[in-house]
C-alpha positions in Angstrom: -19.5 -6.6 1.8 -19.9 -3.5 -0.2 -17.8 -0.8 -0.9 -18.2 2.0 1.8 -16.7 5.5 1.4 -14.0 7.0 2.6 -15.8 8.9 5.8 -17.4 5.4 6.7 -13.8 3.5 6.6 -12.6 6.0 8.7 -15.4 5.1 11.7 -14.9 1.3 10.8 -11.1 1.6 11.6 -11.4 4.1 14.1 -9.1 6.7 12.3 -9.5 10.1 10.9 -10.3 10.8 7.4 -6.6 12.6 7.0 -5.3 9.0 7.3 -8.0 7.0 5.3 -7.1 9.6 2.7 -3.2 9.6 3.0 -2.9 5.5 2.8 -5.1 6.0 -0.3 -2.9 9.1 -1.6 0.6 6.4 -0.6 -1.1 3.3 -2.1 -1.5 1.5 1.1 -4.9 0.6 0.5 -7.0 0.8 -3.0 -10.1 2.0 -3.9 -12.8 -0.3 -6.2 -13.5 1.0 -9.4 -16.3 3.2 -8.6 -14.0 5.2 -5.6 -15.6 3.0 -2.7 -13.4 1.1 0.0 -14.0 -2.4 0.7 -13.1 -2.7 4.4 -12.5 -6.4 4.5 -9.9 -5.9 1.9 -8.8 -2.2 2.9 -7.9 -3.9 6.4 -5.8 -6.5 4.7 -3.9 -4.0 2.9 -3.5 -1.5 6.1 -2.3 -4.4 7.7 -0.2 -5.3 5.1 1.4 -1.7 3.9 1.5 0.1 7.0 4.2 0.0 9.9 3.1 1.5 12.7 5.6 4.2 13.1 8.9 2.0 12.9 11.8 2.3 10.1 11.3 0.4 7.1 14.0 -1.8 8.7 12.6 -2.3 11.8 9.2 -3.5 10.5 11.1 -5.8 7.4 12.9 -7.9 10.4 9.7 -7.7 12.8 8.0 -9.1 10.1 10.0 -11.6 8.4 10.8 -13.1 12.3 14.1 -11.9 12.8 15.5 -10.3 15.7 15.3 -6.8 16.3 18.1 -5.0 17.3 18.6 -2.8 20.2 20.1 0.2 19.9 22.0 1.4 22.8 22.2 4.9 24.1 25.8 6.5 25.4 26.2 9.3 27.5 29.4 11.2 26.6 31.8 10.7 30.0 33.0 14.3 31.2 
């Protein structure tokens, strides 16, 4: 497919342009040579590069199959 610009990728992926524009800004997705996105690639790398919100630890075990680890709450005892 070809390239498609930034605006476009947004619809495809069904985000705003803020976030097509930041995982360009963070190098979570590239642009081709003449500034287009290919969104067959582009999805690969958002897939790839972006974790949804969880710590870079919590997304490194997630993804290499390891358990996560739950972390507990306490409620100081008066």
């Amino acid at each position: 497919m070809t390239g498609v610009s930034q605006r476009a990728y947004a619809r495809l992926r069904g985000v705003r342009l803020s976030a097509v524009q930041k995982a360009i800004a963070t190098k979570r997705i590239t642009l081709n040579p003449d500034g287009t996105i290919d969104p067959a690639t582009a999805d690969g790398e958002w897939n790839r590069n972006t974790f949804g919100g969880r710590t870079l630890a919590q997304a490194a075990s997630h993804r290499h199959g390891l358990p996560r680890t739950e972390v507990r709450r306490t409620r100081p005892t008066s």
